[in-house]
Structures are given as structure tokens and as C-alpha cells.
N, C-alpha and C positions, 0 to 999 in steps of 0.2 A: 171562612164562613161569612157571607152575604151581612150585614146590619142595614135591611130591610126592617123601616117603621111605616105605620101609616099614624100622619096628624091629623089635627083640623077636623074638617066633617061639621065645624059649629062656627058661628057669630058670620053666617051667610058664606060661608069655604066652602067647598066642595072638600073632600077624606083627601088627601094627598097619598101617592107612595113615594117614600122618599130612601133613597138608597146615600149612606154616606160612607167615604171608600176612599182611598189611597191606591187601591189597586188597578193599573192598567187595566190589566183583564175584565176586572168587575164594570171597570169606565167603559171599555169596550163594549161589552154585551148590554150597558143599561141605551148606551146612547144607540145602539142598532135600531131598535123599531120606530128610533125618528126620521128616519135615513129620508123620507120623503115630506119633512117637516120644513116647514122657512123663518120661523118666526118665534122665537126666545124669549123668556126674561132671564136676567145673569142678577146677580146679587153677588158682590166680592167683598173678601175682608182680606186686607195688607197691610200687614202694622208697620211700621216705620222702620228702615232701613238700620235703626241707632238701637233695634231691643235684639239681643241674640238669638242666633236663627233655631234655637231649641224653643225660646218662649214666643216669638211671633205666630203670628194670627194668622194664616193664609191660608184660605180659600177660595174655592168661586163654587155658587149655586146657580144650574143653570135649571130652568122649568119651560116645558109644553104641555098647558093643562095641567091634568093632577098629577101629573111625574115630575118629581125633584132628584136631581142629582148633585150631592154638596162633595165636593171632588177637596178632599186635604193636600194642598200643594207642600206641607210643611217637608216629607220626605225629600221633593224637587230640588229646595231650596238649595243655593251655591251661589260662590260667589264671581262665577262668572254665568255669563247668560247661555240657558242650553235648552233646547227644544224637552215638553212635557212629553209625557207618555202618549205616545206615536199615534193613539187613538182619539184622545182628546186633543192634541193641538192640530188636527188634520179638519176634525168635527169647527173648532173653534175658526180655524183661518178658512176652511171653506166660504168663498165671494156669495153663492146663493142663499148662504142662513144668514139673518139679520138680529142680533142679539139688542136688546133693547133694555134702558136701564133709566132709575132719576141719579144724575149725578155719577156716569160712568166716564166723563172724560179721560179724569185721573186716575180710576183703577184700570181701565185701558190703559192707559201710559204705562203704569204698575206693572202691567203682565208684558207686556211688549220688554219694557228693559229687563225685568226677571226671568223671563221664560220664552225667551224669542219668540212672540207668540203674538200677531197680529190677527183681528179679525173686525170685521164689517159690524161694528157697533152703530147706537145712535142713543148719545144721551137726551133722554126726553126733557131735562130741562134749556136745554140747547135748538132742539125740534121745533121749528113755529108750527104750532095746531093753534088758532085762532080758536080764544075760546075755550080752551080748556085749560082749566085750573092746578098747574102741576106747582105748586111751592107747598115745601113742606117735604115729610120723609115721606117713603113708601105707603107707610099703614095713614096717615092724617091724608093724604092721594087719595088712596082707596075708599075710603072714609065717604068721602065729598063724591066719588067719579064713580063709584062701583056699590056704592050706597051699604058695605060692609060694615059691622058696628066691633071697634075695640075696646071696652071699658079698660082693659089692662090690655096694655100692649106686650106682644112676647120679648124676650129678650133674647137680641141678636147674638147673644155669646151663647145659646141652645138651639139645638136642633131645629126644632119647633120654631122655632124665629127665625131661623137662617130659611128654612124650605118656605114658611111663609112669606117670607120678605121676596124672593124666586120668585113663588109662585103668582105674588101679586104685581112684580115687575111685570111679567108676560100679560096678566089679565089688562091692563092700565094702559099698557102698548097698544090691545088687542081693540079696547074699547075706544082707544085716541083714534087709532087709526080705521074702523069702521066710523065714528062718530065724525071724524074730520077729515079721512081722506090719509092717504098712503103720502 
């Protein structure tokens, strides 16, 4: 059974649908009607190599628009490196999508030694966009760049914060890059 939410909808978001899954299958079919999409925000969480791989933290949230997909890599986990689920690491290493993030160097690294799993990132704190004010997390970015207002910021260990934090990766991307240039 699908665990299909919608969030958001308030403090200037757009409703989000957010699907959060461990299942191949379900990754498959959520990521299909992106198929002619090029352009992502990802949002990862990888807890440190030293907490046992029952209590670690691993995800990735990938967003186009109001579609979030928060992919639980926790079942993946091993302790040797082994390609994800056939649908997701294909989506992920495909050269033509460009997955964009603040602060992805090192959860790229993260997935690359965990899950043999390279893809065509670009951390936007890394990114010269002259001019644009990327310091700070996700939501104080959005804040300034997307003119979004958080009184209380979500909390990224919930749903609800992880598809936000996605979703406003892509929108930050979306905005640097019509505002400054590809």
C-alpha cells in the first residue's frame, strides 16, 4: 500500500504529493512521469558510518515541482557497496537530469561509497551564481530567494520537512538558475 501524503499548501508552498517508500516498484512508477524532466532538488540524510545500520538515518528526497519522492535507503544498507533499486540508481546516474542541492558535495560522496551510485549533481553552495545569497540551510535560502515565510521551521527528522527541504532544493535551483543563468 502506497503512503501517499499531501503537505504544504501554506506559508507560500505550493500542496506537495509526497510518496515515501522503500519499495522498487513504488520508486519505479512514482519516478516514471518525470521521464522527460532535467532538473531536481535531492535532499539526503546519512547518519554516520559509527550508528548501527538498524538506527541510521538514510534517505534521499528527490522533488520536480509538487512531487516529492523520500526513497528510505535503510533496507539497501550493507556493508559492502551495491547498486540501489534498478529504477532508482538508473533515474539517479542518468548524465541528462541534474540533481541540485545546498550543501550536496558530501551526501554525493555518501551515496557514491554506499550505494555505487553516481550522478550529475551540483551543490549550489559550491555553484558561482553571482549575486545570489545561498548561506544558510534550505528553508533561511528560501526565506531571502523565494520570499517563502517559516515562523517555525519543519523538522527534518518528519515527513513534512524532508519533502519540504526537496522541494525547496528544486525551487532555489529553479530560481538561481533563471535569475543568473545555467
Amino acid at each position: 500500500q502506497k503512503d501517499v501524503r499531501h503537505v504544504g499548501g501554506s506559508r507560500g508552498l505550493p500542496s506537495l504529493e509526497v510518496l515515501r517508500t522503500s519499495s522498487p516498484a513504488e520508486a519505479a512508477a512514482f519516478l516514471a512521469p518525470w521521464s522527460s524532466a532535467r532538473e531536481f532538488g535531492l535532499f539526503v540524510q546519512l547518519a554516520s558510518d559509527s550508528a548501527s545500520r538498524s538506527q541510521r538515518v538514510a534517505l534521499l528526497a528527490i522533488s520536480s515541482g509538487p512531487r516529492v519522492m523520500i526513497f528510505d535507503l535503510r533496507p539497501f544498507l550493507r556493508r559492502e557497496p551495491r547498486p540501489l533499486a534498478p529504477a532508482l540508481a538508473e533515474f539517479l546516474g542518468d548524465e541528462s537530469r541534474t540533481l541540485f542541492g545546498l550543501g550536496l558535495l558530501r551526501p554525493a560522496a555518501q551515496l557514491a561509497k554506499e550505494f555505487n551510485v553516481t550522478m550529475r549533481s551540483v551543490d549550489m553552495r559550491v555553484r558561482a551564481w553571482p549575486g545570489a545569497d545561498l548561506d544558510g540551510g534550505v528553508f533561511r535560502v528560501a526565506e531571502r530567494l523565494l520570499g517563502v515565510s517559516f515562523p517555525r521551521r519543519p523538522s527534518l527528522r518528519q515527513l513534512e520537512g524532508q519533502a519540504v527541504a526537496a522541494h525547496l532544493q528544486w525551487a532555489v535551483a529553479r530560481h538561481c538558475v533563471e535569475a543568473y543563468g545555467a
